[in-house]
N, CA, C and O atoms as a GROMACS GRO file, in nm:
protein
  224
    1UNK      N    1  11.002   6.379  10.090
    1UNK     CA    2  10.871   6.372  10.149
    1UNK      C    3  10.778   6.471  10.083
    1UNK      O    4  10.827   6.566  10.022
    2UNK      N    5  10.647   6.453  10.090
    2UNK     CA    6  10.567   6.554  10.032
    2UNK      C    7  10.504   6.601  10.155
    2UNK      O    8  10.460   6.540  10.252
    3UNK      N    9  10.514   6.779  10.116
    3UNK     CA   10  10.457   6.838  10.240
    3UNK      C   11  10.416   6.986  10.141
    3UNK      O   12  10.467   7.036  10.041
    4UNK      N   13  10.267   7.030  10.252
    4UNK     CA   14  10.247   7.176  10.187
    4UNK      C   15  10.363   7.279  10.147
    4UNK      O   16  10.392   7.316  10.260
    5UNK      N   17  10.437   7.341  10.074
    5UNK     CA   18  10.517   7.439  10.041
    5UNK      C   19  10.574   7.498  10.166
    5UNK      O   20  10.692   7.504  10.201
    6UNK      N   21  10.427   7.558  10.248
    6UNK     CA   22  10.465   7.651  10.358
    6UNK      C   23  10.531   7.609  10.440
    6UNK      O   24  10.634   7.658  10.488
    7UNK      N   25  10.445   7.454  10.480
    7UNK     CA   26  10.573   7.398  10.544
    7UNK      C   27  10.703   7.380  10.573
    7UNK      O   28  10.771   7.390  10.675
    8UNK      N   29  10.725   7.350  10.449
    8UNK     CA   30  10.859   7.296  10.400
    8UNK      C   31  10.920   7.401  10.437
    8UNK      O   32  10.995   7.388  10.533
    9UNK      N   33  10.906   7.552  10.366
    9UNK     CA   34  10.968   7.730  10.444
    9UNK      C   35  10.983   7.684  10.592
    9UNK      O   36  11.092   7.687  10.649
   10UNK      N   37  10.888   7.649  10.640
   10UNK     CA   38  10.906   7.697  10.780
   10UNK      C   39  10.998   7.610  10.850
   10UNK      O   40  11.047   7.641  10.959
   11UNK      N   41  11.024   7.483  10.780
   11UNK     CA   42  11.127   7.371  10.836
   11UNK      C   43  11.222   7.414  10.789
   11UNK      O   44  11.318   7.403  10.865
   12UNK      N   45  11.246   7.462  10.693
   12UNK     CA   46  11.398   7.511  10.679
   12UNK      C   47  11.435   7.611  10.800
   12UNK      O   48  11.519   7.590  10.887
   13UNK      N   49  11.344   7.735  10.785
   13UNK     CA   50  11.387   7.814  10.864
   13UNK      C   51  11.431   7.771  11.015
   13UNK      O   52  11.515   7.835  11.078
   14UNK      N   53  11.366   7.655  11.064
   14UNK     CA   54  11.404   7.596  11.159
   14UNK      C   55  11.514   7.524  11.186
   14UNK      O   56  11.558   7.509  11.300
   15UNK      N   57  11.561   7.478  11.090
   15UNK     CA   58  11.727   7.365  11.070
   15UNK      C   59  11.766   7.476  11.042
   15UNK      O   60  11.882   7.437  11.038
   16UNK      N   61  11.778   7.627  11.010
   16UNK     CA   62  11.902   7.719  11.000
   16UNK      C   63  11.902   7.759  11.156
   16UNK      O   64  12.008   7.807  11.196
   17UNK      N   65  11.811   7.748  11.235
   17UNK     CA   66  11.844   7.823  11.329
   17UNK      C   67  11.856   7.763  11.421
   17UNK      O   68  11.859   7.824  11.528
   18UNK      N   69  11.867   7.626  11.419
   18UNK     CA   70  11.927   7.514  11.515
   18UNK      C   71  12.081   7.461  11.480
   18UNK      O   72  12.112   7.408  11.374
   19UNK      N   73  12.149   7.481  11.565
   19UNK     CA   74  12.276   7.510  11.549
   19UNK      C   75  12.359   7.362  11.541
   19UNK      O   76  12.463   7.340  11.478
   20UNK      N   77  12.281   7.269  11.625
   20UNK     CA   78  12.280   7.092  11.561
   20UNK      C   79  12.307   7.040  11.416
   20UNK      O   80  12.398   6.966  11.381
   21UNK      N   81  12.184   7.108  11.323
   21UNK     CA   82  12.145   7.105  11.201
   21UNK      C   83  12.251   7.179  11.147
   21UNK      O   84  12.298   7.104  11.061
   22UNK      N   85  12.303   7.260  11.148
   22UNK     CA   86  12.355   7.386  11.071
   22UNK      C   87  12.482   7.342  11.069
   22UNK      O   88  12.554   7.427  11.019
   23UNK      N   89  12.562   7.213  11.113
   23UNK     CA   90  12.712   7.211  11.113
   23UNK      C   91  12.692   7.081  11.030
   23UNK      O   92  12.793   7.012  11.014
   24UNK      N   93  12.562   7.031  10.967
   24UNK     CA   94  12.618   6.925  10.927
   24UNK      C   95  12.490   6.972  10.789
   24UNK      O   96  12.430   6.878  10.736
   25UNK      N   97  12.468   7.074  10.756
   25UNK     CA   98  12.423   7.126  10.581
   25UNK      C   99  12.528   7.120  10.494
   25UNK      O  100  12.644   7.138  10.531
   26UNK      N  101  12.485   7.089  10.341
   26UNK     CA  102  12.581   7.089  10.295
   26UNK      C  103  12.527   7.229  10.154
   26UNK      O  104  12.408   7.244  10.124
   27UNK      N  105  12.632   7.307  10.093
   27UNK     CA  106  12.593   7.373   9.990
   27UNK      C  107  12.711   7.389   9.850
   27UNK      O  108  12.829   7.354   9.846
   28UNK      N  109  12.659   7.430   9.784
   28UNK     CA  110  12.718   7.385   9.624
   28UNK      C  111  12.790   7.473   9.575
   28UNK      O  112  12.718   7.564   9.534
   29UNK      N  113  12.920   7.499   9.553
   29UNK     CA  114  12.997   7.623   9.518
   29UNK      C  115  13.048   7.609   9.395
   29UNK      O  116  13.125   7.513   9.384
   30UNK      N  117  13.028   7.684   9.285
   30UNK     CA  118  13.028   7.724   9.220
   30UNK      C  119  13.229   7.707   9.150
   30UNK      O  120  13.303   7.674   9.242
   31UNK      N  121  13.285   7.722   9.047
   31UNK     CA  122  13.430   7.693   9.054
   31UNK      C  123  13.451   7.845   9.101
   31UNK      O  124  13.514   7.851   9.206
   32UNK      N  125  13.414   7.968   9.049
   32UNK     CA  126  13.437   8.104   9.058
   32UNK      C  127  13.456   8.072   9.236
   32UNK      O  128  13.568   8.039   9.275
   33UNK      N  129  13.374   8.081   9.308
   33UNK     CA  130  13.354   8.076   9.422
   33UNK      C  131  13.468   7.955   9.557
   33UNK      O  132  13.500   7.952   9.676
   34UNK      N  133  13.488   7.879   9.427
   34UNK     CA  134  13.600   7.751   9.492
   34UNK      C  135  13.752   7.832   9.498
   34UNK      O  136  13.829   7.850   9.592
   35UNK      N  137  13.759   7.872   9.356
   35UNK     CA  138  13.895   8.010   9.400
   35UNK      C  139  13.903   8.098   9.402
   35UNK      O  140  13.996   8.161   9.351
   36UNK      N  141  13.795   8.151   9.471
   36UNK     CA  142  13.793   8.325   9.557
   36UNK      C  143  13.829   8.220   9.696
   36UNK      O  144  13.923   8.261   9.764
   37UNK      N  145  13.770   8.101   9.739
   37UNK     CA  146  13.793   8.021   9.892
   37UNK      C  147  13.911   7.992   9.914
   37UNK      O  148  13.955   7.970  10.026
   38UNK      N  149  13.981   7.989   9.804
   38UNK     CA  150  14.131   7.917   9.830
   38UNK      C  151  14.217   8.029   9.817
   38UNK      O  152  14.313   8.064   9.886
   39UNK      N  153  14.169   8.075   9.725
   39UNK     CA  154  14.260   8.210   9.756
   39UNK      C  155  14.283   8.280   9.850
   39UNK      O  156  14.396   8.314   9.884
   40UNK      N  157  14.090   8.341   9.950
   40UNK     CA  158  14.103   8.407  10.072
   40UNK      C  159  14.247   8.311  10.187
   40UNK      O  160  14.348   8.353  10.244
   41UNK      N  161  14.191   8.188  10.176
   41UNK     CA  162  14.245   8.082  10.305
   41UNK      C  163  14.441   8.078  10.234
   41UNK      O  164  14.534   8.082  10.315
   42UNK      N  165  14.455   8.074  10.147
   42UNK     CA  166  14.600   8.152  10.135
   42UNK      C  167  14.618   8.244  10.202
   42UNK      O  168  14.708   8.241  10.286
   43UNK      N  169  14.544   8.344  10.187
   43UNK     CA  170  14.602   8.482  10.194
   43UNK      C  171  14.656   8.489  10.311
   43UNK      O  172  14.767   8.535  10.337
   44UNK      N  173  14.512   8.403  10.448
   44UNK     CA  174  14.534   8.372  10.576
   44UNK      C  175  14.664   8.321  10.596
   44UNK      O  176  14.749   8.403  10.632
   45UNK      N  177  14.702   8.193  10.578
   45UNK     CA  178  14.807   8.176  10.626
   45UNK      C  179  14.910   8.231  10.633
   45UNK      O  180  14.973   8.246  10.738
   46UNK      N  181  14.956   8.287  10.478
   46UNK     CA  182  15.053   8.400  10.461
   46UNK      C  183  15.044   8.517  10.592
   46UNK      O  184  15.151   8.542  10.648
   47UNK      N  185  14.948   8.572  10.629
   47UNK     CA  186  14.898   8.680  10.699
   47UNK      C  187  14.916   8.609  10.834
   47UNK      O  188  14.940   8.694  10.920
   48UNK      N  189  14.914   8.498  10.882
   48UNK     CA  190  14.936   8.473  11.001
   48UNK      C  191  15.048   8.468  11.036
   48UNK      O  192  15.093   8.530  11.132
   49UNK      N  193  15.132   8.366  10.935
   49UNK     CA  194  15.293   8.333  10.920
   49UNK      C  195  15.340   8.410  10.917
   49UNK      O  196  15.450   8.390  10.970
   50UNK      N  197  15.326   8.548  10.870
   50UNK     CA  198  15.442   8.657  10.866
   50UNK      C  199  15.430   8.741  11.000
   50UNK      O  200  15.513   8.806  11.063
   51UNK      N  201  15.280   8.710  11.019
   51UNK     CA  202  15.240   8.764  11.211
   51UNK      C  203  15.316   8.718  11.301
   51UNK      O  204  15.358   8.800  11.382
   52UNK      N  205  15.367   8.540  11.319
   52UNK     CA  206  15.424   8.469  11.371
   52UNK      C  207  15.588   8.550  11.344
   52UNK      O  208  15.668   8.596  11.425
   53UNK      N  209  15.590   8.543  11.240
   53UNK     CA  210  15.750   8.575  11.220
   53UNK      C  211  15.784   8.698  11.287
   53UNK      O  212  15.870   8.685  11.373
   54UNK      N  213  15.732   8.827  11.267
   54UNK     CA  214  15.758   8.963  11.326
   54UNK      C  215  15.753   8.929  11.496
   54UNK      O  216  15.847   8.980  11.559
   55UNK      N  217  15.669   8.861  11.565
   55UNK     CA  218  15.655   8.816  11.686
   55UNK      C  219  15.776   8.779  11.726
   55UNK      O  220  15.776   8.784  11.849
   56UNK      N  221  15.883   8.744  11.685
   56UNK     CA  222  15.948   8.627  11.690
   56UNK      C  223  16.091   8.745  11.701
   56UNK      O  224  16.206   8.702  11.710
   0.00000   0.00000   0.00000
């Protein structure tokens, strides 16, 4: 759509802070950034699983 600039700022700022909008944005990651994600979400499981295990 075409809209003044300012606009457009101020509609964003509005879909970030509506919490409707905000679960269904999408954003662009980078490969660097794809395995720092997979790596952290490893680390998790490891870190939970061995939580589980000592529990046990």
């Amino acid at each position: 759509f075409k809209a003044d600039s300012q606009f457009i700022e101020k509609l964003e700022t509005q879909y970030r802070r509506d919490e409707r909008i905000i679960r269904f944005l999408t954003f662009v990651m980078d490969k660097d950034s794809i395995a720092y994600s997979e790596r952290r979400r490893s680390n998790k499981k490891e870190s939970t699983t061995a939580n589980t295990a000592k529990e046990e």
